[in-house]
PyMOL commands that place a pseudoatom at each C-alpha (Angstrom):
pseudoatom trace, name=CA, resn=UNK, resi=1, chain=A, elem=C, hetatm=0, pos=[0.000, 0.000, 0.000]
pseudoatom trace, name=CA, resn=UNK, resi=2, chain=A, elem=C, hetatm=0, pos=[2.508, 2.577, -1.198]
pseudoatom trace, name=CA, resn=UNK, resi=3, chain=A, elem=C, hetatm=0, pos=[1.108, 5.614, -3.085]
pseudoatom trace, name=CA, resn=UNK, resi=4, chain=A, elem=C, hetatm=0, pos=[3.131, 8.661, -4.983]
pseudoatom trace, name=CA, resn=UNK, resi=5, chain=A, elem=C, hetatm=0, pos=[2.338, 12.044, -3.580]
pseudoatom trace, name=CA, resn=UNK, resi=6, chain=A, elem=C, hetatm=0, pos=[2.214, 14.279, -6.539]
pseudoatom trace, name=CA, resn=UNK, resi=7, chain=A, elem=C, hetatm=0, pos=[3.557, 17.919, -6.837]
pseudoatom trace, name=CA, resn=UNK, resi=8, chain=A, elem=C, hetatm=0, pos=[2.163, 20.809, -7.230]
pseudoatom trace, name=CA, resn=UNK, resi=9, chain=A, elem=C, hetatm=0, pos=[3.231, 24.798, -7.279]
pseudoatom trace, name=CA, resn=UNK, resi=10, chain=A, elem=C, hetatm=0, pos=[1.834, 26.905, -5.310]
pseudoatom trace, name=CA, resn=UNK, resi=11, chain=A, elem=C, hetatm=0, pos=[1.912, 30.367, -6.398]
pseudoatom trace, name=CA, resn=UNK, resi=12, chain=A, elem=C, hetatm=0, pos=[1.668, 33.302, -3.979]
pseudoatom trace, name=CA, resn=UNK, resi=13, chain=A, elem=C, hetatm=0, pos=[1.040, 36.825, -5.074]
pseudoatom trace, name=CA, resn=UNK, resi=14, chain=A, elem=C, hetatm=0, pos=[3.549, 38.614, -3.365]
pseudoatom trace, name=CA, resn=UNK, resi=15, chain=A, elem=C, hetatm=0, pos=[1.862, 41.817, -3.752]
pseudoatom trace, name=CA, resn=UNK, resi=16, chain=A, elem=C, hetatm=0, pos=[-1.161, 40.837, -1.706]
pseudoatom trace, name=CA, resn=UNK, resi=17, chain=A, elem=C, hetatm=0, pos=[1.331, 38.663, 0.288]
pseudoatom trace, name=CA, resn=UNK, resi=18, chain=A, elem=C, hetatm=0, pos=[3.087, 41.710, 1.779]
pseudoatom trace, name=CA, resn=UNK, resi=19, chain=A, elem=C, hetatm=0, pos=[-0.037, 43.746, 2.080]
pseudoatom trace, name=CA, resn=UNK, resi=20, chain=A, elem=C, hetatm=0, pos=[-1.180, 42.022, 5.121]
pseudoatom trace, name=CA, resn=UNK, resi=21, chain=A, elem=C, hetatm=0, pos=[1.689, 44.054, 7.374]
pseudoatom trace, name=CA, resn=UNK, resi=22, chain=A, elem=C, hetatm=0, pos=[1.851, 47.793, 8.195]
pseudoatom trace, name=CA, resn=UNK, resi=23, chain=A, elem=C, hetatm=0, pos=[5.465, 48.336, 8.787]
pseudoatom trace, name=CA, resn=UNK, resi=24, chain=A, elem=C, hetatm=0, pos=[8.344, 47.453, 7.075]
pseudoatom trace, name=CA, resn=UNK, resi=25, chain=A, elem=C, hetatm=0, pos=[10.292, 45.935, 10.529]
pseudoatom trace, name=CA, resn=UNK, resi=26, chain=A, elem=C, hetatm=0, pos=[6.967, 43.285, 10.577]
pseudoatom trace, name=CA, resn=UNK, resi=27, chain=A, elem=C, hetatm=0, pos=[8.195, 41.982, 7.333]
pseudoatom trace, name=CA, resn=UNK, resi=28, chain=A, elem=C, hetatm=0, pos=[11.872, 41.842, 8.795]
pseudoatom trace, name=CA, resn=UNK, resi=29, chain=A, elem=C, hetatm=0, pos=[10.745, 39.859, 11.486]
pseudoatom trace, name=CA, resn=UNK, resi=30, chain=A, elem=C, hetatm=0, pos=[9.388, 37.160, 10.328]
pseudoatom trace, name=CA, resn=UNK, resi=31, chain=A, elem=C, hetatm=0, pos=[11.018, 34.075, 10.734]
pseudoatom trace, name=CA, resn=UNK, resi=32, chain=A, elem=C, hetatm=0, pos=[10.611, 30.722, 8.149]
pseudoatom trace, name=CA, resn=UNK, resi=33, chain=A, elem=C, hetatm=0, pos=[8.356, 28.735, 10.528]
pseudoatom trace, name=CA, resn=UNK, resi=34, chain=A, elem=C, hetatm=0, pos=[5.896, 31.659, 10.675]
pseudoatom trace, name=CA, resn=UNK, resi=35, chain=A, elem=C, hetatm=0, pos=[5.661, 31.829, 6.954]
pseudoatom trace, name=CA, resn=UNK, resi=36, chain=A, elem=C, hetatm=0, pos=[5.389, 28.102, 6.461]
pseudoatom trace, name=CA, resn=UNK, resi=37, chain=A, elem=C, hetatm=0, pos=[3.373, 27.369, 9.865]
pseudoatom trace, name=CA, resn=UNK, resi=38, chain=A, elem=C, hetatm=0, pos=[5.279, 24.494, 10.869]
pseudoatom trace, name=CA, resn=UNK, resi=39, chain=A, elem=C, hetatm=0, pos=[4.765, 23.307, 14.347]
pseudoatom trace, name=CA, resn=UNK, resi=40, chain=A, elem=C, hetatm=0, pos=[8.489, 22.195, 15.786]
pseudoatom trace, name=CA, resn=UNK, resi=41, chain=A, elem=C, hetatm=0, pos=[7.186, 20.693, 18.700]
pseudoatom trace, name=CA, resn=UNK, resi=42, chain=A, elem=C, hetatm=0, pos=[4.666, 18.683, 16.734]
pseudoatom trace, name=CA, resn=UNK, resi=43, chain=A, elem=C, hetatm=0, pos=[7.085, 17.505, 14.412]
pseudoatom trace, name=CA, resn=UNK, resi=44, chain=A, elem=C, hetatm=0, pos=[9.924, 16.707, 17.159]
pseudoatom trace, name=CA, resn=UNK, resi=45, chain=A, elem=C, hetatm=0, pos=[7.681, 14.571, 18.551]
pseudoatom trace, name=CA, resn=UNK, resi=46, chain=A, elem=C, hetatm=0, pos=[6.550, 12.854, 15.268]
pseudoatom trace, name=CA, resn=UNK, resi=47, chain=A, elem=C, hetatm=0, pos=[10.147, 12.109, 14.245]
pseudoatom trace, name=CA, resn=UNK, resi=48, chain=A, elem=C, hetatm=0, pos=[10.815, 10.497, 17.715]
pseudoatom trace, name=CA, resn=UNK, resi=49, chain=A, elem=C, hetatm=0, pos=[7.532, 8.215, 17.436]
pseudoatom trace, name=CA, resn=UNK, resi=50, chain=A, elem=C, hetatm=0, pos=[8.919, 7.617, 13.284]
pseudoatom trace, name=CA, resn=UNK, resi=51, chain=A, elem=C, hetatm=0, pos=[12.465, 6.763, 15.180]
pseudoatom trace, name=CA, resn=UNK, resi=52, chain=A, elem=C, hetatm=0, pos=[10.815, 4.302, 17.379]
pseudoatom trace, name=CA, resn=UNK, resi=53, chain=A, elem=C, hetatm=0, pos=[8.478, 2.866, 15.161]
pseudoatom trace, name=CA, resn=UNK, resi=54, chain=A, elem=C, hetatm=0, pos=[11.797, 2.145, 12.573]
pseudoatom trace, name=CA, resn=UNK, resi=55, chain=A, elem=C, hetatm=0, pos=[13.524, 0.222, 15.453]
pseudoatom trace, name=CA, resn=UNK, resi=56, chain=A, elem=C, hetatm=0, pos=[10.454, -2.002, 16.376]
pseudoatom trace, name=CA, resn=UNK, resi=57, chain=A, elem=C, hetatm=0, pos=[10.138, -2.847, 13.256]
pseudoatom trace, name=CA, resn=UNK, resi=58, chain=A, elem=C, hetatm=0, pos=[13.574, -3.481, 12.240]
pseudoatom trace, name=CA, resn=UNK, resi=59, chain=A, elem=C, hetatm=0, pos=[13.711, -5.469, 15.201]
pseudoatom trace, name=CA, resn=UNK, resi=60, chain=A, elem=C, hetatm=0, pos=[10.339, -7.162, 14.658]
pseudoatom trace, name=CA, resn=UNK, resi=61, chain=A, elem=C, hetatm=0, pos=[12.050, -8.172, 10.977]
pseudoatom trace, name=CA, resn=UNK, resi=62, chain=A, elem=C, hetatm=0, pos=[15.246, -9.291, 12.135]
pseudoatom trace, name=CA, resn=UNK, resi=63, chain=A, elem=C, hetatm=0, pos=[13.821, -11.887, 14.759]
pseudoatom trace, name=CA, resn=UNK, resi=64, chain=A, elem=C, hetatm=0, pos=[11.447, -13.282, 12.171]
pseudoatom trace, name=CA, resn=UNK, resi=65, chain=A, elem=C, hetatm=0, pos=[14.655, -13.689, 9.220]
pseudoatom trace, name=CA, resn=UNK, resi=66, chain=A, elem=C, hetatm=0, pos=[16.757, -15.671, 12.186]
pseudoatom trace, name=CA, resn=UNK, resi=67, chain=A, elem=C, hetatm=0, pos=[13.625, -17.892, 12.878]
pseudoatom trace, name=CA, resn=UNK, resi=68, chain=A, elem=C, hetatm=0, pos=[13.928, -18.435, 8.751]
pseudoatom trace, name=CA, resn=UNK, resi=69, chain=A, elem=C, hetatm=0, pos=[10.317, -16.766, 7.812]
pseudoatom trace, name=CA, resn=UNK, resi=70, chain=A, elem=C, hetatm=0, pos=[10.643, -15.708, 4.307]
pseudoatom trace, name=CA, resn=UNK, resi=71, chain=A, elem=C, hetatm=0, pos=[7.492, -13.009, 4.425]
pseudoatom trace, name=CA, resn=UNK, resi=72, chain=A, elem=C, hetatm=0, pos=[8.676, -11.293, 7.509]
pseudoatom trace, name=CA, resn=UNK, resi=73, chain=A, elem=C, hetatm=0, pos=[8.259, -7.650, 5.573]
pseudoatom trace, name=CA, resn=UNK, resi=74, chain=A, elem=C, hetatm=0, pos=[4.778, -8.738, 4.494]
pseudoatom trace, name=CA, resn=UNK, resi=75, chain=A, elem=C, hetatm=0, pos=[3.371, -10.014, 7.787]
pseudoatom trace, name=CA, resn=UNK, resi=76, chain=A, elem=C, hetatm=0, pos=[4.544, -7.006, 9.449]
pseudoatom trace, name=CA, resn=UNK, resi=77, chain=A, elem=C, hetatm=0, pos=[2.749, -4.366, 7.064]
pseudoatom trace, name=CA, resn=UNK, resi=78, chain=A, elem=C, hetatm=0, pos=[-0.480, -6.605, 7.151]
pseudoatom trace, name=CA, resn=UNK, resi=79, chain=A, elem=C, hetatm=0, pos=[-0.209, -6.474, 10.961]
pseudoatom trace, name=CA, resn=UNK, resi=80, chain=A, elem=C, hetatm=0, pos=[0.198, -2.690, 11.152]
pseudoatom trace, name=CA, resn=UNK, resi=81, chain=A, elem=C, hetatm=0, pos=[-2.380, -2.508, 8.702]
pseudoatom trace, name=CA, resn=UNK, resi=82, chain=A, elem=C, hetatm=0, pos=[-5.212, -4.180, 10.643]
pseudoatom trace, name=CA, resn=UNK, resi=83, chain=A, elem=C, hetatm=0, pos=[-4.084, -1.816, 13.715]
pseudoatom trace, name=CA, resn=UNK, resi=84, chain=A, elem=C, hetatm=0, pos=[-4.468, 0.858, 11.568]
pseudoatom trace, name=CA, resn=UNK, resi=85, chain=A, elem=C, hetatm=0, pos=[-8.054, -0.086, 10.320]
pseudoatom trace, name=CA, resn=UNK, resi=86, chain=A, elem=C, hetatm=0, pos=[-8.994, -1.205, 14.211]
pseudoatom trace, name=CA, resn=UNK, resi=87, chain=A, elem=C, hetatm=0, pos=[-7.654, 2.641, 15.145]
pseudoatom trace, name=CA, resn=UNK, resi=88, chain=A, elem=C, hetatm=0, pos=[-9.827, 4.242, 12.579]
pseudoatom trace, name=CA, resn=UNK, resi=89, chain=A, elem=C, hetatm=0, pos=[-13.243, 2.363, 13.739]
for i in range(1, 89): cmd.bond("trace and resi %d" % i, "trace and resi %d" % (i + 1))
show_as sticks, trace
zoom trace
């Protein structure tokens, strides 16, 4: 179940962009996270869960390959995949 995200542009009108500040220094303060509205702490703790998620599961696929299962990849995306659908009822 892997799916291609596809690209897009996204075109801003600078004009109208910058005429939502009054001053000059509001424009010179704005820092990348404010223009892109990226939540740090949000994704700080989604790249910790994505760390530990990778080692389970790299874990989970070693132990099956030493106990010689051939379809150790395939049983664990089926079994993340029914805890997904459980998750969503």
């Amino acid at each position: 179940m892997v799916g291609e995200i596809e690209s897009y542009n996204q075109v801003i009108d600078f004009q109208n962009f910058l005429y939502q500040f009054k001053y000059e220094d509001e424009v010179q303060a704005l820092e990348i996270q404010d223009l892109l509205d990226i939540d740090y702490e949000k994704l700080k703790e989604l790249k910790v869960k994505a760390l530990e998620f990778i080692d389970a599961t790299s874990y989970l696929i070693q132990e099956k390959n030493k106990e010689s299962e051939a379809n150790a990849e395939e049983e664990l995306v089926l079994f993340f995949n029914e805890k997904l659908q459980v998750r969503k009822l």
